[in-house]
C-alpha positions in Angstrom: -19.8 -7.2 -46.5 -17.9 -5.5 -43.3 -14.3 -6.3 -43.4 -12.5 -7.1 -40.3 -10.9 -3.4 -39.6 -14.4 -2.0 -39.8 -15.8 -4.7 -37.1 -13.3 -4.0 -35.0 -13.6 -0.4 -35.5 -16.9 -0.5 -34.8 -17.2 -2.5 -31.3 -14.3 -0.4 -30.1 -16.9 2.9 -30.9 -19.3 1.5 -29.0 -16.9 0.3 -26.1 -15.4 3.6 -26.1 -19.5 4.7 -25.9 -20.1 2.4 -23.1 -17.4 2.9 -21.2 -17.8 7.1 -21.2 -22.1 6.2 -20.6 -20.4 4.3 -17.2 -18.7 7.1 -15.8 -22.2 9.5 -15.7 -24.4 6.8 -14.3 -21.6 5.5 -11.8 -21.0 9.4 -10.6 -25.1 10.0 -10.7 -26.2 6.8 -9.0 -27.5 6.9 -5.3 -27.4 2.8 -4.7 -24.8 1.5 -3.4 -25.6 -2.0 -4.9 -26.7 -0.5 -8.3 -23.4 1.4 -8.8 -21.1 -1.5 -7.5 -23.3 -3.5 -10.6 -22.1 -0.5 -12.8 -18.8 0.0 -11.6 -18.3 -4.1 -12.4 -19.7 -3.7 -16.0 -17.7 -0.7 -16.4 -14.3 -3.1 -15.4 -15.5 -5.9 -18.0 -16.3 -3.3 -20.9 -12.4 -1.5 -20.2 -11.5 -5.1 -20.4 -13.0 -5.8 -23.1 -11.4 -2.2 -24.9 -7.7 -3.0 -24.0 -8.0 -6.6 -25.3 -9.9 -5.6 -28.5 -6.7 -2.9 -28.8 -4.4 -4.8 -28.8 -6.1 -7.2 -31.3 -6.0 -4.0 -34.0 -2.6 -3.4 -32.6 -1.4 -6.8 -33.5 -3.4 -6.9 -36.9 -2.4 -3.3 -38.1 -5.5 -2.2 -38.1 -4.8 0.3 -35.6 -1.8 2.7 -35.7 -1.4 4.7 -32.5 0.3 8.3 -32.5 4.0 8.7 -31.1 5.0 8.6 -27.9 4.6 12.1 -25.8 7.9 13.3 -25.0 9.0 13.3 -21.0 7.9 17.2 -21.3 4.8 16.8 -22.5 4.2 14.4 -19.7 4.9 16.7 -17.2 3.0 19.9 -18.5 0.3 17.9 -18.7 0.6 16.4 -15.2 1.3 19.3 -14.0 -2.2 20.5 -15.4 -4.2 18.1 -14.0 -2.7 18.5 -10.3 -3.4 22.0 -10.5 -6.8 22.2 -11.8 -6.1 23.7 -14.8 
């Protein structure tokens, strides 16, 4: 029998599946009605992923890495505005 860790961990997999499966059809799609339908399913599902976080969170199922340092921030903002 699945315990509770491994149900959780396993919806937030296939969130996390979902939600990357969103951003290629989104990007690809040529209706306008189609990828507002996507864009919407996409907002539930990221919904859905942040509430289901914190669930683990509060349960200790989930134990999320350290903090980045201010530094570590900024190098990596400073990558991503240049391209790199």
């Amino acid at each position: 029998m699945l315990q509770d860790k491994d149900i959780v961990s396993d919806y937030l997999a296939g969130l996390n599946a979902s939600l990357t499966g969103y951003a290629g059809y989104i990007s690809e799609s040529n209706n306008p009605e189609l990828r507002q339908v996507l864009i919407q399913l996409r907002n539930q599902d990221e919904t859905r992923q942040r509430e289901l976080y914190e669930f683990a969170l509060q349960k200790g199922f989930y134990q999320p890495s350290a903090p980045a340092s201010q530094q570590v921030i900024q190098q990596l903002k400073s990558q991503l505005m240049s391209g790199q």
